[in-house]
C-alpha positions, 0 to 999 in steps of 0.5 A: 186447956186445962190439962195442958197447964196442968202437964205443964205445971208438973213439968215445971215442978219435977224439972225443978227439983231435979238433983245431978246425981252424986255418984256416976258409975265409971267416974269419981265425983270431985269438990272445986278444991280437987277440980282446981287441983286437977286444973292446975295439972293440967288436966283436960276440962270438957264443958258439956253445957249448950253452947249459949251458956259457954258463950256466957263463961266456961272454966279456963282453956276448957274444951267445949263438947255439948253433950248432944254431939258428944262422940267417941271420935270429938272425944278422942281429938280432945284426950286418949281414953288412958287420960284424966279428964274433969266433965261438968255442966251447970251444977247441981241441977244440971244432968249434962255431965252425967250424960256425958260421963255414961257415954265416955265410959261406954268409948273406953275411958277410965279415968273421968272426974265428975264435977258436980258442983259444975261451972256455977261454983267454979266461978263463985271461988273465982277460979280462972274463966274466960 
């Protein structure tokens, strides 16, 4: 019993300082003020988070793409590979977009912006939800 909460424990403590990478190969990091530039354009939005969190709120008109089901083939229906995409998650502490991104790269797209600061600071600076 003892070694199971001490795994647990440790589980918890290395989850809970995990960081979302600043940098992703493939993908330019972006701050809120260039991610809201980029959604005025009109640039496609792809929300990785599971979808209990998207029910809670996601980035206006994004699309939602968990990133467990993400394919080349969900990904194509959404944007060509020659298209701007922005990819995030739930912020700092969150690995999804990361993941994401890895993936779009190896379908051939080549223009990805990682938003790092993810959905948490989207809403903070109250851009548009829904």
């Amino acid at each position: 019993m003892r070694n199971v909460l001490a795994i647990l424990l440790i589980a918890g403590a290395l989850f809970a300082s995990y960081m979302a990478p600043e940098r992703v190969p493939g993908a330019q990091t972006i701050d809120s003020e260039t991610a809201y530039a980029m959604f005025q354009k009109n640039v496609k939005f792809i929300d990785v988070r599971p979808e209990r969190f998207v029910l809670e709120g996601k980035v206006k008109n994004a699309y939602h793409l968990y990133v467990d089901e993400f394919s080349k083939q969900k990904l194509n229906a959404i944007a060509a590979t020659k298209e701007e995409i922005v990819v995030y998650c739930n912020g700092l502490g969150c690995p999804l977009s990361a993941e994401a991104i890895l993936k779009a790269v190896g379908y051939g797209y080549t223009k990805i912006y990682y938003y790092r600061d993810g959905y948490p600071a989207w809403k903070y600076y109250n851009l548009p939800v829904e």
